[in-house]
N, C-alpha and C positions, 0 to 999 in steps of 0.2 A: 530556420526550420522549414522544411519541405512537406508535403504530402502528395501521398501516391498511392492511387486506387489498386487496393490488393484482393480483389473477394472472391479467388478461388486459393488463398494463403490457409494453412489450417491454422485455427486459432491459438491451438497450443505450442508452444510455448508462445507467453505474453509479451515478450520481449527476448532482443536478439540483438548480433552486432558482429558488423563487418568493416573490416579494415577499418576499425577505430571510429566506425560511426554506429550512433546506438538505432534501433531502430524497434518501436513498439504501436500498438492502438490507438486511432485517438478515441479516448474512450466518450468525449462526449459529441461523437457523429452515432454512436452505437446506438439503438441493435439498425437502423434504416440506412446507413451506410457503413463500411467496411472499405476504412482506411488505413495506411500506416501513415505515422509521423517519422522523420528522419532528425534527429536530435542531433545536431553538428556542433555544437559548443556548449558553455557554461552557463548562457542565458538563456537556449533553448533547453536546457532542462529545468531552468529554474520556474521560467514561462509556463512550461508543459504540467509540472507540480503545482505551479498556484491558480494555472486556469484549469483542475481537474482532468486535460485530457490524459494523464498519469493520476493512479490514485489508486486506494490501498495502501496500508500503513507498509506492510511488505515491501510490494513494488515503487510505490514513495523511498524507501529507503535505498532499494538500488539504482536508482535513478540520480538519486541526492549522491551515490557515492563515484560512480560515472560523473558527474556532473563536477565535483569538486575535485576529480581528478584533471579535468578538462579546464577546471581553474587555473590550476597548481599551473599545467604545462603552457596554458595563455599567459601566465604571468612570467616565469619562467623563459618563456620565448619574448617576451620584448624585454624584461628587464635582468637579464641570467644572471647579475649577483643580488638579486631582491630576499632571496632566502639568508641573507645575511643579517637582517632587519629583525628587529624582535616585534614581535604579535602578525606577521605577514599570513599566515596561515587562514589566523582569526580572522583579521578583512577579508581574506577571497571567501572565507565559507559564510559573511554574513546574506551575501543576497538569497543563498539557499536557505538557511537557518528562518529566511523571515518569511518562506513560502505559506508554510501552513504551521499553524502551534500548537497539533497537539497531540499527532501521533508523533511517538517518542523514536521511530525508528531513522525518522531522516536525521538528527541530532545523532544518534546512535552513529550513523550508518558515517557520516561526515567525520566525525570523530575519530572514527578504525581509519581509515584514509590520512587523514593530519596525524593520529602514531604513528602511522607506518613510515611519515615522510621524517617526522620528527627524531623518530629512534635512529634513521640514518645519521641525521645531525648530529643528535647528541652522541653518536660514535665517534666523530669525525673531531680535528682538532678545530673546524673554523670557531672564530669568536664572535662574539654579538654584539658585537662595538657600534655604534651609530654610523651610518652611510660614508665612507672616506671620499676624497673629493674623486677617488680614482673611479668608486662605484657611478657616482654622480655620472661624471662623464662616459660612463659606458650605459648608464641610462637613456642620457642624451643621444650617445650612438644608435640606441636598439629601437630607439623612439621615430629614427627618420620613415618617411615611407618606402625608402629602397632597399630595405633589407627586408630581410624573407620574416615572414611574420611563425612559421613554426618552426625554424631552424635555433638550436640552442649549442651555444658554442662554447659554454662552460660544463666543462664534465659533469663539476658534482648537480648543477643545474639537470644537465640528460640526466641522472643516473636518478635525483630525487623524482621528474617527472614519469619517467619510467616505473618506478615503485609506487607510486600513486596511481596510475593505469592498471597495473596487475595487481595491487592492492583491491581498486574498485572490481575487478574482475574476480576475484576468488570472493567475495562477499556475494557476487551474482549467480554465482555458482554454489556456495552456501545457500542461499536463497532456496532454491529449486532442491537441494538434496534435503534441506530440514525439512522443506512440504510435505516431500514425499516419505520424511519421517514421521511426521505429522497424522500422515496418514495411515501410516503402517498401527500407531498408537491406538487411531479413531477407530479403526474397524475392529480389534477389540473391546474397545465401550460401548460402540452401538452391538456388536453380534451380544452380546449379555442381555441386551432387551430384545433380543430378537425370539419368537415365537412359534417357529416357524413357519416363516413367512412362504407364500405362496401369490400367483398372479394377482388372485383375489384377494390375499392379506398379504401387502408389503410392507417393508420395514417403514412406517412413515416419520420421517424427520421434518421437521419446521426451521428454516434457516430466515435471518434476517439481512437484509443490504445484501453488497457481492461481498463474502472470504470467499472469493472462489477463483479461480488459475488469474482471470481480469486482473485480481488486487494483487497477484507477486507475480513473480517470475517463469514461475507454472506451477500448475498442481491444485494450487488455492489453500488455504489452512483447514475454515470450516468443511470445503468439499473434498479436500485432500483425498479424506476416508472414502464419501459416496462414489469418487469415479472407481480408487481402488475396487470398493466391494462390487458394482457395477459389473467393471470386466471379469469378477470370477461367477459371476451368474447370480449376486443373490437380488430377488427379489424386494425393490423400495422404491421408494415413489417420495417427490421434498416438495413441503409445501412450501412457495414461494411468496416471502412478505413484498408487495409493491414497494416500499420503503420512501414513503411520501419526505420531503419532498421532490429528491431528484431524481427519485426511482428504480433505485441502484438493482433490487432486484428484479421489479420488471423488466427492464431495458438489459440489465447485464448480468445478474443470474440467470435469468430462464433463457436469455440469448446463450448463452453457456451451456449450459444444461441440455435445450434442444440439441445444440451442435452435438455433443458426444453420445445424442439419444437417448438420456436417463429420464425415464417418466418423472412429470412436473405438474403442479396447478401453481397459477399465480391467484393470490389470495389479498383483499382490501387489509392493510396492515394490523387493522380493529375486528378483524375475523377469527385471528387466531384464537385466544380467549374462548370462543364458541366450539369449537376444534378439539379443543381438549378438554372441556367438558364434554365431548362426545366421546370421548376416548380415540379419536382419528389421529392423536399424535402422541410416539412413543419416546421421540425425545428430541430437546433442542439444539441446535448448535450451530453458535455463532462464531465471530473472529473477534478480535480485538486489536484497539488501536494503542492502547498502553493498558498496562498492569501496574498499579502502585505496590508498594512495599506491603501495605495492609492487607493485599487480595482484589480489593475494590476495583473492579474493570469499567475501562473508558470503551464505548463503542457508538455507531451509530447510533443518533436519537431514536428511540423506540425500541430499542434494548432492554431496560428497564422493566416498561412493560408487558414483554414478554417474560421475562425472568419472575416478573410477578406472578403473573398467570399459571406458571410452569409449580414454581412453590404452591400456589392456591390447590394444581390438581395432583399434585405428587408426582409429577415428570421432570424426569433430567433434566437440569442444563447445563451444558456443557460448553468452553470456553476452548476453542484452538488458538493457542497461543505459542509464536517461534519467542525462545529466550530473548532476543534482541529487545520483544515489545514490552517483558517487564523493567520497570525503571523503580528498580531500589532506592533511589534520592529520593522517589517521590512518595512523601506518609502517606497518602490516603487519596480517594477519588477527590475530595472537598478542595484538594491543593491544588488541580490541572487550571491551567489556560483554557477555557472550552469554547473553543472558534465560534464566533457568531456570523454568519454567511448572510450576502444580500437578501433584501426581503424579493428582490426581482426572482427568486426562486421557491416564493410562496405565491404570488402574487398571478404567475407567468406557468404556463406549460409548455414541453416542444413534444411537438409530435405529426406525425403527415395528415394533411386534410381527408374527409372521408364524405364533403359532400360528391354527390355520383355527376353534379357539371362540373366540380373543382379540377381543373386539368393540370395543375400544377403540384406537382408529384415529390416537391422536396420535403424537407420537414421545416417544420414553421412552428412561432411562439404563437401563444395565445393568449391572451388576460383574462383570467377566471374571477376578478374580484373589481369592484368599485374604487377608482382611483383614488389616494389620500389617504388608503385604510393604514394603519398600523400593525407592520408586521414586527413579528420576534420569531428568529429563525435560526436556533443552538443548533450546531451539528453533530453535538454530541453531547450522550448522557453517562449517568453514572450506574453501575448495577453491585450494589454492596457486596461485599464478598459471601454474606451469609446466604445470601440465592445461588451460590455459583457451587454446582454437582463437584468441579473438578477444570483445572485447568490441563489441556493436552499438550503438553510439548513436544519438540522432536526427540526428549530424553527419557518423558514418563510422566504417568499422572500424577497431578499435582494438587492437592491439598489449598487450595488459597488460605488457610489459615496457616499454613507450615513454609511460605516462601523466604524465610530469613534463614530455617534449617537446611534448605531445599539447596539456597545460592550461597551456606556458608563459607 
């Protein structure tokens, strides 16, 4: 994995790729530097997904699907009849599968990949017979260090790696067109609470964490809408939850947000609740990182409690969500894995020094808390579906209690 300072690059789109190499943000230099990552293999995506600098259940997922195409074709190049093996697939997608456990979209997104290679095979008359000694020895050949490490010299080998590259590439490009269907849906549910709005009354939305272009491919889910309405002139303004603890939307919504110049306040996470008892917020809308079968949506921690506050004052809330991230296996929120993240993220702050003799201008950890403390740091919570206005997808709104009629 490389990095290379890009900072007069426009931010959008989140991610990109050239001659086969993928190339995105590191999101955890942001908003104090503006970097890219260069993802050159199967571990540097895996790396990039479980040290957050990839992140967004979205952009998680096509990264995860890049990534496991770059398996397939590593495997493939040293050992070209390994597809011959039964469960070969399953191993190369486990190192990705164990990045993060609970946005549903990297398992999704791996899965369309291993079809796509799978459905070749089960075309094809090869058998699934156990390794013959013939394979053994062209193991042994493909394993010395003088053969070329991406050349693959078994057809159906190219033919299957090749279909898992353009596989992972047309989900990335899915990606980017559902957003911005995504979006097309939202600015019809927010212009319905709109009032006419004016400089001095804009449409105000309250969002939480980044759904925004950062977490996919471009566009964003929750912000899909705001940039749309944005460029057609309507007047709004998004209150920005800090999104304690790793800050997703101070650091990477309102970095977002400035960029394309959409009026913003960043707001202590525990503000909002005050907000719309003032009536300053006319509706919410977050992202999600799964959808269970019941409606029950998984998202950043402190989702919940906004969805509460929102029921308490009679305000939307609304849920953008691409089909990939509802998971019909799963009954209910009570079923999820819900990632417990180090406490060194409760504990620790990064951010640039601001004493006026600090001459050292990088950004730096802090410790905010008394060594030995006891943390618990869930990075995601649950928001029942009876709080949830409506889930937006890139096909239609969606009823969370109607998702079994919806995907029948």
């Amino acid at each position: 994995m490389t990095s290379i300072s890009m900072t007069t690059k426009p931010l959008r789109p989140t991610l990109w790729i050239e001659q086969r190499q993928v190339f995105t943000w590191d999101q955890t230099r942001l908003p104090f530097e503006r970097e890219v990552i260069c993802l050159e293999n199967s571990q540097d995506c895996a790396r990039a997904i479980a040290g957050m600098q990839v992140r967004g259940a979205p952009l998680i997922g096509a990264v995860a699907a890049l990534g496991m195409a770059m398996a397939i074709r590593e495997a493939l190049a040293k050992h070209p009849g390994c597809y011959r093996e039964a469960g070969w697939l399953e191993s190369l997608a486990k190192a990705l599968l164990a990045t993060r456990p609970t946005a549903v979209n990297l398992a999704w997104a791996v899965g369309q990949v291993s079809a796509s290679v799978n459905a070749i095979l089960q075309a094809s008359t090869i058998d699934q017979e156990p390794p013959t000694e013939e394979l053994k020895a062209d193991r042994v050949a493909y394993s010395r260090p003088n053969r070329p490490g991406n050349a693959i010299a078994d057809s159906m080998a190219s033919a299957l790696a090749e279909q898992a590259w353009q596989r992972a590439l047309d989900l990335v490009d899915d990606d980017r067109n559902c957003n911005a269907a995504i979006g097309m849906q939202t600015q019809h549910v927010l212009l319905k609470h709109a009032r006419g709005q004016t400089a001095s009354r804009p449409l105000q939305i309250l969002t939480h964490c980044n759904a925004g272009a950062l977490a996919t491919v471009d566009w964003g889910t929750a912000t899909a809408g705001i940039y749309q309405l944005h460029a057609q002139g309507i007047a709004l303004h998004v209150w920005v939850d800090e999104t304690r603890p790793r800050n997703q939307g101070a650091s990477l919504t309102a970095y977002e947000l400035a960029d394309a110049g959409i009026p913003h306040t960043v707001i202590a996470d525990n503000a909002g609740g005050l907000l719309m008892m003032r009536g300053l917020v006319d509706a919410v809308m977050v992202g999600c990182d799964r959808v269970c079968a019941n409606g029950d949506v998984v998202n950043k921690i402190g989702t919940y409690l906004k969805a509460l506050a929102a029921k308490a004052h009679g305000i939307p809330f609304w849920v953008a969500c691409p089909a990939s991230s509802i998971d019909m296996s799963c009954p209910s929120g009570m079923d999820v894995n819900i990632e417990e993240r180090s406490a060194l993220e409760l504990s620790q702050i990064r951010g640039l020094p601001v004493h006026p003799q600090q001459t050292l201008r990088q950004p730096i950890l802090v410790k905010i808390m008394q060594e030995g403390q006891i943390c618990y740091n869930p990075g995601f919570d649950i928001t029942p579906a009876a709080l949830v206005s409506g889930l937006i997808t890139e096909h239609a709104l969606i009823n969370p209690f109607k998702l079994r009629e919806a995907f029948a």
